[in-house]
Structures are given as structure tokens and as C-alpha cells.
C-alpha positions as CSV (number, residue, x, y, z in Angstrom):
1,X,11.7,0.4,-5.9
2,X,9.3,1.5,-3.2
3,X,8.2,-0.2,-0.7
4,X,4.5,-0.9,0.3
5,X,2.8,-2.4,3.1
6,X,-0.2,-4.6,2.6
7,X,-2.4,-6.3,5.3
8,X,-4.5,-9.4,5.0
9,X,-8.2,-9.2,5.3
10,X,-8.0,-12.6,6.4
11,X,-5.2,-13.3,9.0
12,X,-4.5,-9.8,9.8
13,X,-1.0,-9.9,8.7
14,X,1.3,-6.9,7.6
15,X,3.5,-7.8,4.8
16,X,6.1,-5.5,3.7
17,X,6.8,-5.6,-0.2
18,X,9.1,-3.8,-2.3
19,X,7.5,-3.2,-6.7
20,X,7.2,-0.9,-8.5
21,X,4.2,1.6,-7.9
22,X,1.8,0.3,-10.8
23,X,2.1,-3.1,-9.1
24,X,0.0,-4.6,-6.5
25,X,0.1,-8.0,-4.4
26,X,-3.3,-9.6,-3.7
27,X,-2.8,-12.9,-2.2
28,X,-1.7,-14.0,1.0
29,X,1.2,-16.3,1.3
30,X,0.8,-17.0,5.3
31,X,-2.8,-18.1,4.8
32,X,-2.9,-18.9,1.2
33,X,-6.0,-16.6,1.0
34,X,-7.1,-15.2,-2.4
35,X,-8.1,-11.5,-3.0
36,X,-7.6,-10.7,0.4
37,X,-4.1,-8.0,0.6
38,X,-4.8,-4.3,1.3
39,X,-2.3,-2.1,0.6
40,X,-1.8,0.0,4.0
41,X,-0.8,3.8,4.8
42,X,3.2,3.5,4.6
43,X,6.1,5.7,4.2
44,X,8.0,6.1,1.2
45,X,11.3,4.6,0.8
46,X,13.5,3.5,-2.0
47,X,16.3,1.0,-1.5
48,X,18.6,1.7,-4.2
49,X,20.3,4.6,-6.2
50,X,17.6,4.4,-8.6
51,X,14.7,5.7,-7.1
52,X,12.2,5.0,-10.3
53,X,11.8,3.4,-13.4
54,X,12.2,6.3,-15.5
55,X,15.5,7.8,-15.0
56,X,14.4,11.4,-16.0
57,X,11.3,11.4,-13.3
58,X,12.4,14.4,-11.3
59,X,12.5,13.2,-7.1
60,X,9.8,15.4,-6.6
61,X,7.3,13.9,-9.0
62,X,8.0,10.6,-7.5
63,X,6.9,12.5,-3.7
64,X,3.9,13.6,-5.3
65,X,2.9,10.7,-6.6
66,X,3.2,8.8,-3.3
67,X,1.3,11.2,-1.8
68,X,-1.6,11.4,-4.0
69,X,-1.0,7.6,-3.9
70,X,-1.4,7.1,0.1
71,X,-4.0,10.1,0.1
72,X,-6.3,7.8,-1.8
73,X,-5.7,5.0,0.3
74,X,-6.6,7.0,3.7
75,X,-10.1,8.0,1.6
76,X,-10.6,4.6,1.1
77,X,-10.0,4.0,4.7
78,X,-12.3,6.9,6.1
79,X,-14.8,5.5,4.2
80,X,-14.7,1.8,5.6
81,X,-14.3,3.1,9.2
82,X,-17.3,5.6,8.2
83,X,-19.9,2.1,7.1
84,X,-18.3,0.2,9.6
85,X,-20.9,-1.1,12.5
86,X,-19.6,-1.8,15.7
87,X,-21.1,-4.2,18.8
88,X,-22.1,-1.7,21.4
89,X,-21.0,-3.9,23.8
């Protein structure tokens, strides 16, 4: 299974969780928040033999789809950091 990282909107921390790639987690355990995990940029890695579901998904497939998968994520992020406003302080 892969493994994802997620940060809290709330307390700010980064929680590493392995599921499968349609998954996602949503709620913080630290701070009991609701609705307030982001999945994160991360790197791909599978911790067992089995690197997906589907046993005749071709490694490469799997790649791609973690790409396309974190190259959505960093869209999502340009755009935040785009509307962000920031204290001139």
C-alpha cells in the first residue's frame, strides 16, 4: 500500500498513513478536529511485495498514477499560496 502524508489544517501536524490510493483520511486524531487533514507532496513508497491492489497493474502505471496524483496536489497548492494574503509586517 502507499504511503501518504497528510497535514492538519488545525494543529499543523504531519501524519504519515499508509491506504490504498482511492482512500483519504480527513480527521485529526491529535486534535480531534473534523475535516481538517490535507494530504501533502510525498514520495512514493510501497511496503510490501504487493505494490497494488490489482495484481496485473504494470509498476509503471502505478508511477504514473502517483504522479498525476501529487501533480494535482502541487496545483492545488500553487493555487492557495497564489490567494494567500500575507501581513506586510
Amino acid at each position: 500500500m502507499p504511503r501518504y502524508q497528510y497535514e492538519c489544517q488545525q494543529c499543523g501536524i504531519i501524519i504519515k498513513a499508509f491506504h490504498g490510493y482511492k482512500e483519504a483520511l480527513i480527521d485529526c486524531d491529535k486534535c480531534e478536529s473534523k475535516d481538517t487533514l490535507k494530504k501533502i507532496l510525498s514520495v512514493p513508497f510501497y511496503g510490501s511485495k504487493i505494490l497494488s491492489p490489482d495484481p496485473t497493474q504494470e509498476i509503471g502505471e502505478i508511477t504514473k498514477e502517483y504522479i498525476e496524483e501529487n501533480r494535482e496536489l502541487l496545483k492545488q497548492q500553487q493555487e492557495e499560496l497564489k490567494n494567500k494574503k500575507y501581513d506586510k509586517k
